[in-house]
N, C-alpha and C positions, 0 to 999 in steps of 0.2 A: 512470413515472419516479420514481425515489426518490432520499432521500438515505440513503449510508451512511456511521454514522461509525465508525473502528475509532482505538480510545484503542493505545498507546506507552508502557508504563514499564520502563525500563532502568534496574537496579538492580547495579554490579558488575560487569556485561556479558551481566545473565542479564535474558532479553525477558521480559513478560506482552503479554498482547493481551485486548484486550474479545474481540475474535474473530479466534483462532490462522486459525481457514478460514474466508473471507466468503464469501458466496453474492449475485454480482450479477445484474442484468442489464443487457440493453443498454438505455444512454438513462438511466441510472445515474450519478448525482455520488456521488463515494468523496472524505471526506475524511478525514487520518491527524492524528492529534493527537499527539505526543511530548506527555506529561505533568510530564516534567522539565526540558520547555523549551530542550531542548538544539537545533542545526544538526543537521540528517538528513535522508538521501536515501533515495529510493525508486527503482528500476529493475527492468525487465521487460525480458526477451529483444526480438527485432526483430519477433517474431510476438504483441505487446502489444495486451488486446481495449480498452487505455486511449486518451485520443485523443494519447498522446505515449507515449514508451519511459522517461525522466527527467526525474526529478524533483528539486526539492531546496529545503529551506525550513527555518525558524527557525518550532517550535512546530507549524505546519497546514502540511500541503501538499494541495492539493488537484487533483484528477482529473475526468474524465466517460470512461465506460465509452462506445464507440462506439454507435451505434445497429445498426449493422450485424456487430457485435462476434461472432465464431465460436465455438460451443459449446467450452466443454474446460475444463482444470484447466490456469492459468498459476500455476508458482512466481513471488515474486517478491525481490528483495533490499533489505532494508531495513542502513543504516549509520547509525549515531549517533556524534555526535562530541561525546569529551567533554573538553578538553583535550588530551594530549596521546595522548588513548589512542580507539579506533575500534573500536566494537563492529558485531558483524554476526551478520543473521537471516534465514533464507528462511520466510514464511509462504505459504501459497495462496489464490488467489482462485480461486472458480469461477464459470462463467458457463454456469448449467444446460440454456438454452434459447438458438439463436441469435437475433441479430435479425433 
């Protein structure tokens, strides 16, 4: 079990990422760091290998990958909010081996 952390800077409304695609596994803490400290959410479909579907925090939000978590490629949707304006992003997480 690891930790991953994947950095957030939204600039304009255009994303960087430490890592556009993370590679986890199960038993896996993910945590996202917005670096401009803004309110932003994190959501995955109903078939999420996270131990919840949504998320939402000011700066960290943070995650654990299930232990039992199913091989595959989950898009996921990240939103920032910055005033009066809501930027939005799909990165990938994969999760190469089941648990």
């Amino acid at each position: 079990m690891a930790l991953k952390t994947i950095t957030i800077n939204v600039n304009d409304g255009n994303f960087t990422y430490s890592e556009l695609v993370a590679y986890v596994d199960p038993g896996d803490d993910i945590e996202w760091i917005c670096e401009n400290e803004y309110d932003f959410a994190i959501h995955l479909s109903r078939c999420s290998p996270l131990n919840k579907g949504r998320f939402r925090g000011k700066k960290i939000i943070k995650a654990n990958v299930e232990k039992d978590a199913k091989r595959g490629i989950y898009k996921y949707f990240v939103a920032v909010y910055y005033g009066e304006e809501i930027w939005t992003d799909d990165p990938v997480l994969i999760v190469p081996r089941p648990g």
